[in-house]
TITORGU-53132 format. One record per atom (N, C-alpha, C): z, y, x. Coordinates in steps of 0.05 Angstrom, whole numbers, plus 5000, padded with zeros to 4 digits. Example, Ala and Ser with C-alpha at 12.3 -4.5 7.8 and 13.67 -1.06 7.14 Angstrom:
BEGIN
515648865264515649105246515649345264514249555257514349795273515750015258
***
This chain:
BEGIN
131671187545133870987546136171087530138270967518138970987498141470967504142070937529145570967535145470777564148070877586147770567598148970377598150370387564151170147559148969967536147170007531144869957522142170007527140769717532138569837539136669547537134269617515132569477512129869537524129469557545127569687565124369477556122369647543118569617549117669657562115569617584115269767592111869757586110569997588107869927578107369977553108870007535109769967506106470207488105270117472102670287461103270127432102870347419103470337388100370227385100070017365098069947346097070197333094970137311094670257288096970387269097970037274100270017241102770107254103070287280105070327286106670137301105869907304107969757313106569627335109869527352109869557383107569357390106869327414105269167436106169067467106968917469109168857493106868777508106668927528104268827550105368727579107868867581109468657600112268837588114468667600117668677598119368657620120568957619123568837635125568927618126568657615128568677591131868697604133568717587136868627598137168727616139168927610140869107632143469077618143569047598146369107586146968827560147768747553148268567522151268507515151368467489153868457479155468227486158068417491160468267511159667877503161267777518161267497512163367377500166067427504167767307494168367457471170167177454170267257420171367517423173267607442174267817424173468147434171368097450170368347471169268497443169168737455167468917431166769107444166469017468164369327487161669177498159669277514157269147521158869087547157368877564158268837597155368877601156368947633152868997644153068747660149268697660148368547667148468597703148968397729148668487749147268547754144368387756141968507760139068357736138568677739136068527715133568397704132468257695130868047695127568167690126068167713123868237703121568087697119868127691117567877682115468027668112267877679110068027660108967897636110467777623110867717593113267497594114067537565116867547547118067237555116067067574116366797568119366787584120166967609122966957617125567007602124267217583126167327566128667087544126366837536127366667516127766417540128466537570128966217585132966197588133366407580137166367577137266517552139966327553141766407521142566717528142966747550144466977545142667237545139967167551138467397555136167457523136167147510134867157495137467227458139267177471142367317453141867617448140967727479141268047471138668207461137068017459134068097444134768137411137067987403136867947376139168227373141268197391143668387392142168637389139968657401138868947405138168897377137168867365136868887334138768957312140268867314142368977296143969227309143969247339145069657346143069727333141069707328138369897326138770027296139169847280139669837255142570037248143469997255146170257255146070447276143970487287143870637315144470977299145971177306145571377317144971577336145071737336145171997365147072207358149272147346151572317343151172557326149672587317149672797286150272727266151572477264153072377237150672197215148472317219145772127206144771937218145771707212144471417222142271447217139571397241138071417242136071087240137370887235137170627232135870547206135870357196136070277180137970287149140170327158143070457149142870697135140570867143140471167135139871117104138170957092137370857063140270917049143670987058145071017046144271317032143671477054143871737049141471807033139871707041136171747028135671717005136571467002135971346976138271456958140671506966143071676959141371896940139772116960138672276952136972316927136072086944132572066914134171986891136671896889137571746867138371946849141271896833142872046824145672106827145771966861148971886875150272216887148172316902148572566918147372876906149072996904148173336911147373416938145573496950146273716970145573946964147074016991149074286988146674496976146974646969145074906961144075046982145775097011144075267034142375107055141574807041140374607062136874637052135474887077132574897080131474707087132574417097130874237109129574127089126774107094124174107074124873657070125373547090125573327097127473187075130773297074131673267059131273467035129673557032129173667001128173616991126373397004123573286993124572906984126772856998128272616981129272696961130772836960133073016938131773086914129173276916128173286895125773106890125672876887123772726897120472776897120272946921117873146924116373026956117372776953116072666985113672726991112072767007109272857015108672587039105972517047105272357059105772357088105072657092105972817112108872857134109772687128113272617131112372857162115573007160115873137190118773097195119772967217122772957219124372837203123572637192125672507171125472207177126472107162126671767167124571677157122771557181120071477174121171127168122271027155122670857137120470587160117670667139115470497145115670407178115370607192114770437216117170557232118970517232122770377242123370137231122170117205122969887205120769587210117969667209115269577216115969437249116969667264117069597296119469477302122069497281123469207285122068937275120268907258120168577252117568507265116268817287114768707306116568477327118768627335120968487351122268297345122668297317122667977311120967677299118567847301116867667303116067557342116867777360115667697382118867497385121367537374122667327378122967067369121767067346120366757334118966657347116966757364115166707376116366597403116966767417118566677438121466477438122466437417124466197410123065997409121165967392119265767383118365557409117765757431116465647451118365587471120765627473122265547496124465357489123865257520124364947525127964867535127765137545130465137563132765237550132865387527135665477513136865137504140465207503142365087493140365097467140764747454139964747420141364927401143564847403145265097385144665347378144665517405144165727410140665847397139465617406136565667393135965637367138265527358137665497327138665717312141265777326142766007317140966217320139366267338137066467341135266597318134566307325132066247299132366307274134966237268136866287243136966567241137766757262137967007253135867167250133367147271131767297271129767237246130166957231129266987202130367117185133367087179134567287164133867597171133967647192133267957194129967977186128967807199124867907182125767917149127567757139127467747109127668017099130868117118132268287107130368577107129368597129127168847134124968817108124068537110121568617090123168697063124768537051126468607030126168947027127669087048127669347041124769497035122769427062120069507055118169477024118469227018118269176994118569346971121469386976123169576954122069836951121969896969121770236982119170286982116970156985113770136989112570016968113769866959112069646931110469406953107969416944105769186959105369336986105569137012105869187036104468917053103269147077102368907094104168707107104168387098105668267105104768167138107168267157106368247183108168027194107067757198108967587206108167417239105967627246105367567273105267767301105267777328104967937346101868047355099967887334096567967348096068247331096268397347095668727333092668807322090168527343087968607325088068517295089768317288089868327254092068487247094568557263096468757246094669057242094669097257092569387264090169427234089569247223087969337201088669167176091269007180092068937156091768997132091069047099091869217081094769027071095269167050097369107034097368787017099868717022100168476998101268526980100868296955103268336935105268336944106868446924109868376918110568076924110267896903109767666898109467566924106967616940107267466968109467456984109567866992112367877005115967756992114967636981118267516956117767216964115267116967115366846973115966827007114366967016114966947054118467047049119167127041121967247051123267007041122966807016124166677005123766437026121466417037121066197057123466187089122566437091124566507117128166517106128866567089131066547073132366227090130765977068130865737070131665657097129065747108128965617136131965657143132165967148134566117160137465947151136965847120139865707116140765507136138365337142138565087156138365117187138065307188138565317219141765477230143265627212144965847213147565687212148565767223152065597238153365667210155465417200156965557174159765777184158865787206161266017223160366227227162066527226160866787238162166597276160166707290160166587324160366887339161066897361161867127383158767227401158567287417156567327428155967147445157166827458155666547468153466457445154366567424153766337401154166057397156866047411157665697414160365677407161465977405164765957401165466067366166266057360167066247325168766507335169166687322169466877321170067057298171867157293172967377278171567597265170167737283168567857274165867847257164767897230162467837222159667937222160468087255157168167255155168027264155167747265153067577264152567387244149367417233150067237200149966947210150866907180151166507185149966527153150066227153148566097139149366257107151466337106152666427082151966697071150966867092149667137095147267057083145366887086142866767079143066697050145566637041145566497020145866787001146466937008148567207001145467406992144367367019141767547006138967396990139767076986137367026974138367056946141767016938140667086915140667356904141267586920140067846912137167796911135967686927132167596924131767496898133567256893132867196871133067416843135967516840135667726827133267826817132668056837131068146838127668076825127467806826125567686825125567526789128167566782129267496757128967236754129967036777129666776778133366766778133766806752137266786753138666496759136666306746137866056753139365906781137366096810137566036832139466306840139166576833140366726837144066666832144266466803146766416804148066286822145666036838147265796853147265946876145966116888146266256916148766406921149366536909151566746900154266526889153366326874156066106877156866016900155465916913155265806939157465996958156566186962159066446979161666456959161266546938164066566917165466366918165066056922166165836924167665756946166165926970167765916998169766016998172165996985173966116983175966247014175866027027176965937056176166197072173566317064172966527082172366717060171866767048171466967027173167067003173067356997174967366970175367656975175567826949176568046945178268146954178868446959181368586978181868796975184268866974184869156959182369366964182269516954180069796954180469896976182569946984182370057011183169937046182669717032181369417055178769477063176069437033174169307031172569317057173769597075171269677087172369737118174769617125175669537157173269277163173969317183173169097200174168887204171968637187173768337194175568337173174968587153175268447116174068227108176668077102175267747079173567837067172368097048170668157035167868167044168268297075164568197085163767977087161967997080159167687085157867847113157268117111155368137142156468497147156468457167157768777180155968817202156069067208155269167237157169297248156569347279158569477291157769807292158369977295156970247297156170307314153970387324153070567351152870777353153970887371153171177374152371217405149771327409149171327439150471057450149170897449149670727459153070517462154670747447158070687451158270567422160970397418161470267397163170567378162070557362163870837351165370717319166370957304166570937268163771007266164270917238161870977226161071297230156971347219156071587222155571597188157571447173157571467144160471647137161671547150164971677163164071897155162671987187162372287196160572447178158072267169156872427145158472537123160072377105160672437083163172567083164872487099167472587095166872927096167973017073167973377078170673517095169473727107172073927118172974017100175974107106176874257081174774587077174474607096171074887082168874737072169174527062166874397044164174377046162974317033159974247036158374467056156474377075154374677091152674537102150774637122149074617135150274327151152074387162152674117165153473887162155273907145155673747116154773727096151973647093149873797066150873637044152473447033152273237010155373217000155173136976157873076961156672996939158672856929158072636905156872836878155072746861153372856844155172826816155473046795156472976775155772786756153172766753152372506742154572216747154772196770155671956784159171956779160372296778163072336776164372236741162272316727162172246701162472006693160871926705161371536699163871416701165771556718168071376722169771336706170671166694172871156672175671286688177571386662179571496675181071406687181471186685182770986709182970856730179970886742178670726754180070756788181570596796183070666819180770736839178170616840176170786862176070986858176971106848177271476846178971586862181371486867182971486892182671376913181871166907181371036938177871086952176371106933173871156954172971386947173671596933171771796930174972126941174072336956175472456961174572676949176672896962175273156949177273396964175273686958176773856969175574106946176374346951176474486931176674836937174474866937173375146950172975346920173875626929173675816901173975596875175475456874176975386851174875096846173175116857170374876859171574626865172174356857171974166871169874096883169273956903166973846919168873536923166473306901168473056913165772966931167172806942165972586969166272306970163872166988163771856988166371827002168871707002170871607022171471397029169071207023169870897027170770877058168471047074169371067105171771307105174371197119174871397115175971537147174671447168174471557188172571777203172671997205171072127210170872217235172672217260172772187281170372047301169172127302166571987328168371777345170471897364170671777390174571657382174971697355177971437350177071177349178971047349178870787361177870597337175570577338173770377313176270177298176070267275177570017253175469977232173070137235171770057200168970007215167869837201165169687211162369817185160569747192158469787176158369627149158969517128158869377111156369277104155269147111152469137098151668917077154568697078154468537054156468447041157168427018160068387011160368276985163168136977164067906961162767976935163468306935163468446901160468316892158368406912156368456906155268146884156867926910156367696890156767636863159567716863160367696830159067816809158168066822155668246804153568096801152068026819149667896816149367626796151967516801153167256783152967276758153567496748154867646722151767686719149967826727147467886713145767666708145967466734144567256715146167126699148566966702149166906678148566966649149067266644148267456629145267346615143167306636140867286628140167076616141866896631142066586615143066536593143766756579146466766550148366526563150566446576153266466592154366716591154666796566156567006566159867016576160866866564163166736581163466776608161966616620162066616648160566916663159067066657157967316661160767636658162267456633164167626630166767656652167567386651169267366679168967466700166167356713164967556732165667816737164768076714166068236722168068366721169568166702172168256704173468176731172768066746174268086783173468346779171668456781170668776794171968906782172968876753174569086733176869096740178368876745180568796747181868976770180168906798180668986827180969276820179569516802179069766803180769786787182469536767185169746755184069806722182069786717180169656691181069536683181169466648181669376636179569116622180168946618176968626613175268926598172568756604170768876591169968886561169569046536169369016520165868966507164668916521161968836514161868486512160968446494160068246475158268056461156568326471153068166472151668126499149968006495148168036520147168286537146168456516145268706517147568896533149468856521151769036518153568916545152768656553153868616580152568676603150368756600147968696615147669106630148269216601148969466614151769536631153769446612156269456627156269366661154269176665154469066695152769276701150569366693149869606715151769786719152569856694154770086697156270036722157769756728159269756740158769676775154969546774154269676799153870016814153370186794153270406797155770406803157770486801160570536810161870356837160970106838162569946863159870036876158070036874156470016904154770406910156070496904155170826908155170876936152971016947152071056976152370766993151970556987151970367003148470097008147970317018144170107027142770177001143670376994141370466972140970356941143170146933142969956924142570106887143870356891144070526867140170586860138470616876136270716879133970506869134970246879133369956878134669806851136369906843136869826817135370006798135570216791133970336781131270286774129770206796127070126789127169746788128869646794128069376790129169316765129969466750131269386718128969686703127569776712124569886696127270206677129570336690130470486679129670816691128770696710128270886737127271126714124971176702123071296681124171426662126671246654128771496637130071516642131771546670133271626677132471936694131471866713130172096734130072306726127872366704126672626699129172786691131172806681132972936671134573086696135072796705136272856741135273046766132372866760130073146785130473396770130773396750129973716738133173856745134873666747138173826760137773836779135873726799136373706834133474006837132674116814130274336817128074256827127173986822124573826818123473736785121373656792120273496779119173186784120872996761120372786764117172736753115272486772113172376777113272076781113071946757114071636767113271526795109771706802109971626836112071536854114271756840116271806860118471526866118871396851120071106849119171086874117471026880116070856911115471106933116371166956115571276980113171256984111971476997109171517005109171307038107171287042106371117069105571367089106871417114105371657127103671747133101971887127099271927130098071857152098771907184097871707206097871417202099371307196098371067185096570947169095771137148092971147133090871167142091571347162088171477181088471337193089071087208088770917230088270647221088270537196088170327189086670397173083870207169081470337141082170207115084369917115084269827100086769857088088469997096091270117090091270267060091770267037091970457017093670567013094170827008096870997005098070936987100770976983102170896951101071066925100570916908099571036880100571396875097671596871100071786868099972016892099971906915100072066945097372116950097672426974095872436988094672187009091772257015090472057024089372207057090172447052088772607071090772817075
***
């Protein structure tokens, strides 16, 4: 159990093959997030609801609210060592594998050395098993589709708002899996005798199911961030709406180099002016910034905390160690133009034997138990205008591609951009993703390989981090228990099989 202010209780609970869960009965709800708009602690439940399958679970709003709630703590969940152990951790990981982070020189952990120098083995011991954390959430949200689907008795609203989220979240998970795995078994049901020997899909497939659930999700999703009734609006944006949906399809699209739709998705939020819009640099990343589209709240043991991005990155003035293993990589220090006010505002530094050591500072709370002001960011205005700017870009709309990032230039104190061609804009916007979105969901790592630079970039980099680059390495290995348990499972191109 996970705190007793949280608690999503299995009971019975036996892993599949593929790792993921099997609900053979439930007692669910002991705890769920407060109810009124402006609560921000859990209330406990008086007494709690048991049942030998889920069908009680989706018969109240408020019980079938904290099925989904439990999904998003899970996703920022910690255990107080400063490494979000969630979903969230892809800052630090992919941080690693990239060219965003150094760590420190006296860090033996084989786990993080084996991201860092991108030397992953199949064999994962102690690290963020990626594949199945995030596998056994969209088990959970498939058994909540399932169970929405079928009940009779929720408020409409509420059930739609449901439905709405727990599609955006299957999207959002596969999205990452996708990225991070390449072709993956697409699991969009609770019967484990076909998850259990699934093999892998395309890409292509997983891009169309996500793009499907996307849709749906627009049309069911409140144009309001809502409180925890899901009937009232609310301040805070850690529940998505329809605009969050819009926000990540057209990163999908992106990605998928369907710019035409990528532009209208990403217009769509930029246009909302009413709720959306840029904010000083050292706004972007409070809580209940105009700038988020989607936030989380932090967990720590079960308590609402600051961020474990805070506590990761921020350095002591004795600098980088065993327990502080990371600081910003010179590669990444280099890039900044001399002006660039994110140099003051999000990146810090301290300065040992004459050494600077700079740091991520977007969070700049490092305190565990002060009084939460900064939220998880997990989606935001910038990102749109970037995305805007690249397709445009692709469309030759140079004009309009250019504007674009000049908000981003502008905001950092930049001067308009001097690129002119396609080409020449087309890099400048990476350039200028690399710089706004550094340690934030990995986004530095997934650009890389979805613009095919990954290949000349790396090898130069692994060989500074005292590796060797292996284009294998772009894509994570699948864990080897998962191989041996599924016959039709294939390992990622490249990895052991045994």
């Amino acid at each position: 159990m996970k705190s007793k202010y949280y608690t999503l209780i299995m009971s019975n609970l036996r892993f599949s093959n593929k790792g993921i869960y099997i609900i053979k009965s439930i007692i669910i709800i002991s705890v769920i997030l407060g109810l009124s708009a402006g609560c921000k602690k859990f209330i406990e439940v008086s007494s709690p609801i048991t049942s030998t399958n889920a069908g009680n679970v989706y018969a109240t709003d408020v019980t079938a609210t904290a099925v989904l709630t439990s999904i998003y703590t899970d996703i920022s969940y910690d255990e107080g060592n400063g490494i979000p152990s969630g979903l969230s951790s892809t800052s630090l990981y992919c941080g690693l594998s990239a060219d965003e982070l150094t760590l420190y020189s006296g860090v033996s952990n084989d786990n993080l050395l084996g991201y860092y120098q991108n030397a992953l083995k199949s064999n994962l011991n102690g690290g963020p098993d990626f594949w199945n954390k995030i596998y056994s959430t969209i088990f959970v949200i498939n058994s909540a589709i399932e169970g929405l689907d079928q009940s009779v008795t929720l408020t409409d609203a509420v059930k739609k708002q449901l439905q709405g989220e727990a599609l955006f979240m299957r999207a959002f998970c596969f999205f990452y899996l996708v990225n991070l795995y390449g072709d993956i078994p697409l699991i969009i049901s609770t019967d484990y005798k076909v998850t259990s020997i699934q093999p892998r899909n395309s890409k292509s497939d997983i891009y169309q199911q996500i793009t499907k659930d996307l849709n749906a999700a627009q049309a069911l999703l409140s144009d309001n961030y809502l409180d925890g009734t899901l009937l009232t609006t609310n301040t805070d944006r850690v529940r998505p709406n329809k605009y969050t949906a819009f926000a990540l399809l057209a990163r999908v699209n992106l990605y998928m180099n369907d710019y035409v739709n990528a532009e209208s998705q990403s217009t769509k939020v930029i246009n909302n002016r009413g709720t959306y819009d840029t904010v000083s640099l050292n706004n972007v990343f409070l809580n209940n910034s105009k700038e988020t589209i989607w936030s989380l709240q932090p967990v720590n043991n079960g308590i609402f905390s600051n961020t474990g991005e805070g506590r990761l990155f921020i350095l002591p003035e004795t600098g980088p160690s065993t327990d502080f293993p990371v600081y910003l990589s010179s590669t990444l220090m280099t890039n900044f133009e001399a002006n660039d006010k994110r140099l003051d505002s999000w990146v810090g530094h301290v300065t040992i034997s004459q050494v600077p050591y700079y740091y991520p500072y977007k969070y700049k709370i490092g305190i565990l138990d002060a009084t939460p002001t900064e939220y998880l960011i997990v989606m935001r205005l910038a990102e749109q205008y970037l995305i805007r700017a690249e397709a445009r870009a692709h469309q030759g709309n140079l004009g309009g591609a250019t504007e674009d990032l000049n908000v981003i230039r502008t905001r950092a104190g930049l001067l308009s951009t001097t690129a002119n061609s396609q080409s020449e804009l087309l890099i400048a916007i990476a350039h200028e993703r690399q710089l706004e979105f550094f340690t934030e969901w990995g986004h530095r790592w997934l650009d890389l390989k979805r613009t095919n630079t990954v290949n000349n970039i790396m090898p130069a980099v692994t060989s500074q981090k005292g590796g060797f680059w292996d284009s294998k390495s772009a894509l994570y290995p699948i864990p080897l228990y998962e191989i041996q348990h599924n016959p039709n499972l294939l390992q990622t191109p490249g990895y052991e099989t045994n």
